[in-house]
N, C-alpha and C positions, 0 to 999 in steps of 0.2 A: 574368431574361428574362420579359416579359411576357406575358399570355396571346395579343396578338396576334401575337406570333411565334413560335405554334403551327402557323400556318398554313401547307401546305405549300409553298407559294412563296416561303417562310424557308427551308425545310429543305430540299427535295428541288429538283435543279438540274433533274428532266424537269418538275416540275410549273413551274418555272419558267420557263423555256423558252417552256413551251404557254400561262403566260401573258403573257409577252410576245409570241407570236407573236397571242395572241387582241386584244390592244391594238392593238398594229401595223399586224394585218390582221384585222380583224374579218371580212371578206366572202374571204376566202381566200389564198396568198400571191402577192405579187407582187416577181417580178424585180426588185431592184434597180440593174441593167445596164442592160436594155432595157426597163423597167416593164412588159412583158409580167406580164400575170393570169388568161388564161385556164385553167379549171383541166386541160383535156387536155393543154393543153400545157409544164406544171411538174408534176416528177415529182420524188416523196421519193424519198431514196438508204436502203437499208434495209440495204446487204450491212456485214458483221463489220466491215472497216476502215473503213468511212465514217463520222467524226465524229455526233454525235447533231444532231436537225434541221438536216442536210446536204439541201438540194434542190437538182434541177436544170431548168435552164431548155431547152427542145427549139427555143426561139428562137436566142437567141445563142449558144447550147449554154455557157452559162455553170454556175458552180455558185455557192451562196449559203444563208446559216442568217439569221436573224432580224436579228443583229447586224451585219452589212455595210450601210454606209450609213451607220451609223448614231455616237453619239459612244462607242460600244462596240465597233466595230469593233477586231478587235488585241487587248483586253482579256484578259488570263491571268487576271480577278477572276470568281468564279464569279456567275454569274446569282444566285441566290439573295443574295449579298451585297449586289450591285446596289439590287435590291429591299427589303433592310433599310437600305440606306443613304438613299435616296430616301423608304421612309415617316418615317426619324427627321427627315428633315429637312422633311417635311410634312406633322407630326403636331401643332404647337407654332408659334403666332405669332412665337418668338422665335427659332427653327431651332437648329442643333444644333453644337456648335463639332467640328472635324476630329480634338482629341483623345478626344472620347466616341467618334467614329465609330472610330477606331484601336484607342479600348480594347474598344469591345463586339463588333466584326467579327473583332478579331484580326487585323488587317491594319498596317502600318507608316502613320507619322504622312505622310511623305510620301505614300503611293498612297493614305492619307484624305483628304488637302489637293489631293489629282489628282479621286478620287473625286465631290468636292465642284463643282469646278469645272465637271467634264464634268456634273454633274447641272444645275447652273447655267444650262449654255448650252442643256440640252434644254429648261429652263423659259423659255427667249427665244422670242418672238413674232414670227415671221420675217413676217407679214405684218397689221400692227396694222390697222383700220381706224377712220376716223373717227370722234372721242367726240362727246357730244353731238347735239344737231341741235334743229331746232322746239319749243319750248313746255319745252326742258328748261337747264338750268345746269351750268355746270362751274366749280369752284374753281379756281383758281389759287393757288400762292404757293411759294417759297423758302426754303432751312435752309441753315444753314453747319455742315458738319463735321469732324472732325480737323484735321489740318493738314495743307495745301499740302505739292507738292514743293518746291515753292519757295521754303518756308521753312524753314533749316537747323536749327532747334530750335524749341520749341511758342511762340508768342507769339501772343496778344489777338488781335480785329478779324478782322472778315469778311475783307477782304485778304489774310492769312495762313490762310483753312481752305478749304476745297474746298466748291464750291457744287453745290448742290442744286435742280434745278427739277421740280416735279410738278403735275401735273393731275390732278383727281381728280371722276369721276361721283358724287356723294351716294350714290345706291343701288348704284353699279354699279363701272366701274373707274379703276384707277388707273394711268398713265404717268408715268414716270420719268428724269430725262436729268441727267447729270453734265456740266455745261457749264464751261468755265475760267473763265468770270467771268459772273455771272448780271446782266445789261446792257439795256437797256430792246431792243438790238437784238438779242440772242440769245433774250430771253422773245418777240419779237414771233415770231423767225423757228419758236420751237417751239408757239407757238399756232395759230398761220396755216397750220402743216402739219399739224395735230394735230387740230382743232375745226372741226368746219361752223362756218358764218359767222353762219347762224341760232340761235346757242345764245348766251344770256345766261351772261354770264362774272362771277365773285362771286370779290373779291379783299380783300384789305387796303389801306390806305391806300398804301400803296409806290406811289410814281412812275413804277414800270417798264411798270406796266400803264396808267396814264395814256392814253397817245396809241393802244396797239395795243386799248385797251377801247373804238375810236372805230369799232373794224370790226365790231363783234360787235354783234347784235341788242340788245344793253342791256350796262350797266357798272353795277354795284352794289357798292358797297363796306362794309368794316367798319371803325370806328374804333377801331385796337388801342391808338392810340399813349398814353404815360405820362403825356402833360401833360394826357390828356383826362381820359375819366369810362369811359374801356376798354370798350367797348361788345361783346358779343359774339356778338349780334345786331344787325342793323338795321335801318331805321324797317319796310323793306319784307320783312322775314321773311330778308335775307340772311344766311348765316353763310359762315364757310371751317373752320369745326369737320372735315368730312371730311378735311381735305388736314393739318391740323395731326395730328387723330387719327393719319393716316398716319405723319408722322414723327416722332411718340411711339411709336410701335410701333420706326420703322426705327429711331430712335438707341437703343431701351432693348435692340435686338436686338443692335446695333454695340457697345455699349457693357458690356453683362451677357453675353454669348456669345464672340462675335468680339474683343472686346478690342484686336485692333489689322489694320487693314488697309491694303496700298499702295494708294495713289491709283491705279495702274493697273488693278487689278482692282475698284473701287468700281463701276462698271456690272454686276461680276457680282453682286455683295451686293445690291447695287440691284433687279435682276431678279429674283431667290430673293423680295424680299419682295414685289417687285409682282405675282408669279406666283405668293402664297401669300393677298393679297388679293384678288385679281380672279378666285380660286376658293374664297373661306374658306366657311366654314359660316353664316354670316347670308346667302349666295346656297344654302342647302338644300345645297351640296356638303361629302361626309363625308370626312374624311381619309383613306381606303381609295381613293376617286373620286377622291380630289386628288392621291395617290400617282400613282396607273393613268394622270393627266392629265400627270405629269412626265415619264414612260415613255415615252406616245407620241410627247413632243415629241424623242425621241431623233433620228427621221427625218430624213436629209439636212444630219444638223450632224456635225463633226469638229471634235477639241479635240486638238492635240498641244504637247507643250512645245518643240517648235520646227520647223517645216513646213521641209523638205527646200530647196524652193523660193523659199521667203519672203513664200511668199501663205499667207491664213486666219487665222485666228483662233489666239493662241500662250497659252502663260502664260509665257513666257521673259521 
């Protein structure tokens, strides 16, 4: 056990608690029912039976603790574990596979592989906006990884692996999307909704950006290809060095950690790393900041293994 999980929001589930309440609600608590915030009118529950941070709302005369709402709602895991699970997994570029988290928390390999996912989708960016814009660039470019469902055993060729498309800010962030087949019209339609119009777009030679680099303030490309002279810069200072970097990190993470994952959860592996870049430490944020930033995202996401209904988000 390391020295950072001395801290008492490792150890103690009230110190816990208050900080996750302080993440949550930095300016004081709000109603998850009715978002009612004013503070007259939410009231802690203090008597002998009342659950620890139990409050109540004088609005909808509801009752409510930190965790409603939230992808911890339900959860029998104690806060405190929460909290160790989340900084092991954004402590380290490469994130942390479900059987460390099972052996250091002390918890079942299953509620680590649960664990993980519900951390996952709090690290999802429910309302992205626009990369790029005026005077700046964005990379573009595509990776092939594992294999397709729809190939019954491992075989060769793009065709048979699960495609990858990512954009990436140089200084800044990076977006991610698991598309079934990476298509000069699937990269057009994730540009076009993704990037001001005004931002110069910096690609590799590939055709796919071809005609959709005809919308964008300028089209710069790098010549990767093997018959050439491999260029990795070009004439005009372009590179795609960001977006490669990027998934040299994802595959060494996939491939040295995670070791094996289904094609249907690839969007969540996918999100873990772009919500471990587009907060790392060359942006001045410390791993402690970037923990507290996975936390917050808890609000207003639910993750079940299989919704009652058949709506939301499953891992079934």
């Amino acid at each position: 056990m390391t020295a950072v999980f001395q801290d008492p929001i490792f150890q103690d589930e009230t110190a816990a608690r208050e900080a996750l309440e302080a993440v949550r609600w930095p300016e004081g608590p709000i109603c998850p029912h009715c978002g009612n915030s004013h503070p007259d009118r939410i009231a802690k529950i203090t008597t002998k039976s009342a659950r620890p941070g139990l409050y109540y709302c004088n609005e909808c005369k509801g009752q409510f603790t930190v965790t409603v709402g939230t992808v911890f709602e339900r959860s029998k895991i104690p806060l405190t574990k929460w909290w160790m699970a989340a900084h092991m997994m954004n402590s380290g570029k490469n994130g942390v596979s479900a059987h460390e988290i099972h052996r250091n928390l002390g918890v079942t390999y299953k509620t680590a592989w649960f664990m993980m996912h519900r951390l996952r989708e709090a690290m999802k960016d429910l309302a992205p906006t626009p990369m790029g814009g005026e005077g700046q660039n964005i990379q573009a470019d595509e990776t092939y990884y594992g294999n397709s469902k729809r190939a019954k055993s491992y075989r060769k060729g793009h065709r048979h692996k699960r495609s990858v498309v990512a954009l990436v800010e140089p200084k800044g962030r990076v977006r991610t999307f698991h598309v079934k087949s990476a298509t000069a019209e699937t990269v057009r339609e994730i540009l076009v909704t993704n990037v001001h119009r005004s931002t110069e777009l910096h690609t590799d030679e590939s055709r796919l950006y071809t005609e959709v680099g005809k919308e964008f303030s300028a089209h710069k490309t790098v010549n990767h290809g093997w018959n050439q002279r491999g260029e990795y810069v070009g004439k005009d200072g372009q590179t795609t060095n960001a977006v490669e970097n990027f998934f040299g990190t994802f595959k060494r993470g996939m491939k040295g950690t995670y070791r094996f994952c289904n094609e249907k959860h690839l969007h969540r592996y996918l999100t873990e790393f772009e919500f471990r870049h587009n907060n790392r430490s060359g942006l001045g944020i410390k791993d402690g900041e970037r923990t507290a930033l996975a936390m917050k995202g808890i609000e207003g996401k639910r993750l079940t293994y299989r919704p009652t209904d058949g709506s939301g988000p499953s891992l079934s």
